[in-house]
MDTraj code that builds the backbone (N, CA, C; nanometers):
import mdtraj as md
import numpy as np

residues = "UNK UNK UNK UNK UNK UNK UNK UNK UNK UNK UNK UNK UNK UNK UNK UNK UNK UNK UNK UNK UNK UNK UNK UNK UNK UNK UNK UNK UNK UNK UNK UNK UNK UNK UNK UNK UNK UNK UNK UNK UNK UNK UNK UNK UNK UNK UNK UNK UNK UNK UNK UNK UNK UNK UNK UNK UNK UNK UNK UNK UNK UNK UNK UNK UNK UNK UNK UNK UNK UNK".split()
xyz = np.array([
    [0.9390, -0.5149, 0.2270],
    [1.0158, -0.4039, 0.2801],
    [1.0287, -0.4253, 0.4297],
    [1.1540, -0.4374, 0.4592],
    [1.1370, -0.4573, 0.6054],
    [1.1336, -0.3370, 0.6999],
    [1.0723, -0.3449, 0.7863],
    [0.9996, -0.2565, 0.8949],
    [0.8623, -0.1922, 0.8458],
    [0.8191, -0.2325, 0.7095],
    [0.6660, -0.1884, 0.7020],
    [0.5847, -0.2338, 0.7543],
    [0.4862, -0.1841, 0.8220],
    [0.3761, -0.2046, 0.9556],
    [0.2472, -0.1409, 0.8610],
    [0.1262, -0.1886, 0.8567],
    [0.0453, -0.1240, 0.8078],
    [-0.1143, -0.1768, 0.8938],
    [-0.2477, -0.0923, 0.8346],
    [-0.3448, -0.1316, 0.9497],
    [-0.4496, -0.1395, 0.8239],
    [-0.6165, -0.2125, 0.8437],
    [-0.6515, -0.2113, 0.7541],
    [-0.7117, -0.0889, 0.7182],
    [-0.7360, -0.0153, 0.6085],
    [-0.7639, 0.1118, 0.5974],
    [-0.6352, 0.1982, 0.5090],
    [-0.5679, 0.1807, 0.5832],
    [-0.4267, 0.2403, 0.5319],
    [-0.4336, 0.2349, 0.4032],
    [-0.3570, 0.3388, 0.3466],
    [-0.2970, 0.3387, 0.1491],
    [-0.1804, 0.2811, 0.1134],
    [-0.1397, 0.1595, 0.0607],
    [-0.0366, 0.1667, 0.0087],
    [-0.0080, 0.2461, -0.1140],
    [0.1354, 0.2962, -0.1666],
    [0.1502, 0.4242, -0.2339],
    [0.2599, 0.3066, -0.2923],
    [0.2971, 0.3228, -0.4218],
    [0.3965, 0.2796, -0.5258],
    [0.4494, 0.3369, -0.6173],
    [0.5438, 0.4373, -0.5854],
    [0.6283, 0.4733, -0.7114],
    [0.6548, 0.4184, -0.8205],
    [0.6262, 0.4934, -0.9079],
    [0.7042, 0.4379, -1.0207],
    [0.8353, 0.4356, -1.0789],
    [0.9006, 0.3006, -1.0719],
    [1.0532, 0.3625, -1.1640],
    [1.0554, 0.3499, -1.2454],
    [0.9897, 0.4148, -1.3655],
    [0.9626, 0.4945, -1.4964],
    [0.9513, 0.5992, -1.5047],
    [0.9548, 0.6499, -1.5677],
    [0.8759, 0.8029, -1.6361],
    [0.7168, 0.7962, -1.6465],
    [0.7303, 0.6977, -1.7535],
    [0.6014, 0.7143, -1.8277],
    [0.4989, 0.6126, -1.7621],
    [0.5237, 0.5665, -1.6628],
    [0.4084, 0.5000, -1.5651],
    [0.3753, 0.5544, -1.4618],
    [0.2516, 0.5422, -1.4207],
    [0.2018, 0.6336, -1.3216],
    [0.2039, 0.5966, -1.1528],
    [0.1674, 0.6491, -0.9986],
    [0.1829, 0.5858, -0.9243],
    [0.0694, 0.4663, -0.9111],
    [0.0530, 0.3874, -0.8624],
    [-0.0414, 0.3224, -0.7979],
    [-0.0963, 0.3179, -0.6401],
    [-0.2076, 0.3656, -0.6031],
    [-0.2319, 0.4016, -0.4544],
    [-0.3699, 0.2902, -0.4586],
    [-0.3743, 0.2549, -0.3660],
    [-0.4785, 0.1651, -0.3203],
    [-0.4907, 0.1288, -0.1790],
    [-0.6201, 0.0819, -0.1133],
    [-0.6430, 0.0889, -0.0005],
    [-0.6197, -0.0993, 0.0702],
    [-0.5823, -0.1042, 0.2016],
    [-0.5626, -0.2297, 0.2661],
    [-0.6566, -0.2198, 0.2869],
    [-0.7285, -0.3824, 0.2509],
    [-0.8397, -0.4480, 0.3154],
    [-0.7896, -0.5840, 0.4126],
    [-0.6754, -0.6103, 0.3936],
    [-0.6666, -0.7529, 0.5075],
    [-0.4841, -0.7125, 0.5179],
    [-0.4212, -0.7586, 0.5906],
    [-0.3115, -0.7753, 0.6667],
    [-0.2752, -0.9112, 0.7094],
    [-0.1646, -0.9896, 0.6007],
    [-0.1540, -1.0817, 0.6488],
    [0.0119, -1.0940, 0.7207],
    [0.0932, -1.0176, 0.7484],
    [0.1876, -1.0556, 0.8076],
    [0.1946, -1.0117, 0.9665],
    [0.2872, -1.0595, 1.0278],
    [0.3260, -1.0568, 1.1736],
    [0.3282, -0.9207, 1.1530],
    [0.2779, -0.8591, 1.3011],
    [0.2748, -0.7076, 1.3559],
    [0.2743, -0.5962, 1.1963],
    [0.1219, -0.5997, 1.1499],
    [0.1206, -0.5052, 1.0351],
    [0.1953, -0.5341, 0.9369],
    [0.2391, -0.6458, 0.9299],
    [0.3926, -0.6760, 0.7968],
    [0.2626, -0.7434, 0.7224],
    [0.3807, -0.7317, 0.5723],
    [0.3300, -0.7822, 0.4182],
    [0.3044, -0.9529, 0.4406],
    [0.2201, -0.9914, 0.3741],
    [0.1598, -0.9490, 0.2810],
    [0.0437, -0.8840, 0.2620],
    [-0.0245, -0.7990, 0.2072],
    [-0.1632, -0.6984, 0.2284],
    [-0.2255, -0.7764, 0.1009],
    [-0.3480, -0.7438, 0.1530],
    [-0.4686, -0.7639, 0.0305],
    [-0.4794, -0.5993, 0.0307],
    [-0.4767, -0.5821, -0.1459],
    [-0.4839, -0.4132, -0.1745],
    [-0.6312, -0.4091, -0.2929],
    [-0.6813, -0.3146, -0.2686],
    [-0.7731, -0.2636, -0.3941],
    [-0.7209, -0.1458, -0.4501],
    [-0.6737, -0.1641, -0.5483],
    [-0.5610, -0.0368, -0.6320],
    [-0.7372, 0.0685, -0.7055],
    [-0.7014, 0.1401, -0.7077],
    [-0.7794, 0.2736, -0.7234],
    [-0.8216, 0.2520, -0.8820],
    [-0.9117, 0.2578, -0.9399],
    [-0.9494, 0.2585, -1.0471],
    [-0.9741, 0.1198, -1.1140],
    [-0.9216, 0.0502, -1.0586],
    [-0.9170, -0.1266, -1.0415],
    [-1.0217, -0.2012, -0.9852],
    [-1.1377, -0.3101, -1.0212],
    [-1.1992, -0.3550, -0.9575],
    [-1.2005, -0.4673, -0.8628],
    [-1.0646, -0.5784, -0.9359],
    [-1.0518, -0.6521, -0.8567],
    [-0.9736, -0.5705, -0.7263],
    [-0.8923, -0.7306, -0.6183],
    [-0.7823, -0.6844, -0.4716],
    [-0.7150, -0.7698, -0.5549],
    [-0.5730, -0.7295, -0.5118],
    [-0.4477, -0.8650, -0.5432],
    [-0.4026, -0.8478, -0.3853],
    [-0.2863, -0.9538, -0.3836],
    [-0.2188, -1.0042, -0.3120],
    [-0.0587, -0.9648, -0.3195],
    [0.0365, -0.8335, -0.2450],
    [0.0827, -0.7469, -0.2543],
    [0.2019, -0.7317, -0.1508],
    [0.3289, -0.7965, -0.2143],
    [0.4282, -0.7875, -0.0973],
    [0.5399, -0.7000, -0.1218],
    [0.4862, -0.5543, -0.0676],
    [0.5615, -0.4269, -0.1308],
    [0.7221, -0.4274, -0.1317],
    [0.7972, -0.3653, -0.2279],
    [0.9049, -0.3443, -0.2378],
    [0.9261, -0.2090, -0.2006],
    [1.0835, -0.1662, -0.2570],
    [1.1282, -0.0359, -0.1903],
    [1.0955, 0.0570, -0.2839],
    [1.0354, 0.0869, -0.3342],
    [0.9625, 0.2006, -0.4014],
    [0.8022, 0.2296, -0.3325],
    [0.7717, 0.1603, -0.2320],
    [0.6312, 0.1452, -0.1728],
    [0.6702, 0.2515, -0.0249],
    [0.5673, 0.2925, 0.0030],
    [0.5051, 0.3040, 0.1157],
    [0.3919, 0.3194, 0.1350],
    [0.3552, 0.3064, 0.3185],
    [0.2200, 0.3110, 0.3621],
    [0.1725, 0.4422, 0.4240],
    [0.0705, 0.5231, 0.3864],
    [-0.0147, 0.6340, 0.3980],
    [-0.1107, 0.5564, 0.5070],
    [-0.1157, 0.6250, 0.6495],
    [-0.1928, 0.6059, 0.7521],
    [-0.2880, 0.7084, 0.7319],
    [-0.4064, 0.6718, 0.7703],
    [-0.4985, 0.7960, 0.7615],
    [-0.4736, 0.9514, 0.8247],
    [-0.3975, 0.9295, 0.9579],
    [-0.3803, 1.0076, 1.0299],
    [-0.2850, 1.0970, 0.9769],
    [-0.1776, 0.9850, 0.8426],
    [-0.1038, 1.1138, 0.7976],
    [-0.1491, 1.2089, 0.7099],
    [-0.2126, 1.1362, 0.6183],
    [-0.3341, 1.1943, 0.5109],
    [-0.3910, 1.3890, 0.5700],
    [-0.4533, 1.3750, 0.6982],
    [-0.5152, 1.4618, 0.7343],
    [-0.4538, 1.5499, 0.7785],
    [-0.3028, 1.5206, 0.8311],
    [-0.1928, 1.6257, 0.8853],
    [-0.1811, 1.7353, 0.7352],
    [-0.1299, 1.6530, 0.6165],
    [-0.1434, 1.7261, 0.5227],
    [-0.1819, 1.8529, 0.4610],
])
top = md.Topology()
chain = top.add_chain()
for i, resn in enumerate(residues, 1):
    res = top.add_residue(resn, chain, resSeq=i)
    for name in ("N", "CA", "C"):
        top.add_atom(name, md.element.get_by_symbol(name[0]), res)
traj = md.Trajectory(xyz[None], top)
């Protein structure tokens, strides 16, 4: 996705384009692109392994700081 910036900590968030599938939220543990860009190492929530995660346009990133505005 271009202009996604993310930090480690951050949530990536993934819509689903289904119905009947659910979102996927998981936390950045590494950042491998230029200035916060993809690709992220993610640990998806309920999941034990991390994959390797180069979000599309159904994604965004949850900063902590937005979390708490909430």
């Amino acid at each position: 996705v271009s202009g996604m910036k993310a930090a480690v900590g951050d949530r990536l968030i993934i819509r689903s384009r289904h119905l009947d599938e659910h979102v996927r939220t998981g936390e950045i543990l590494e950042v491998h692109g230029k200035d916060g860009g993809p690709p992220y190492v993610v640990k998806w929530e309920a999941e034990t392994g991390t994959a390797v995660v180069i979000p599309g346009s159904d994604a965004h990133i949850e900063h902590p700081a937005d979390a708490s505005a909430s």
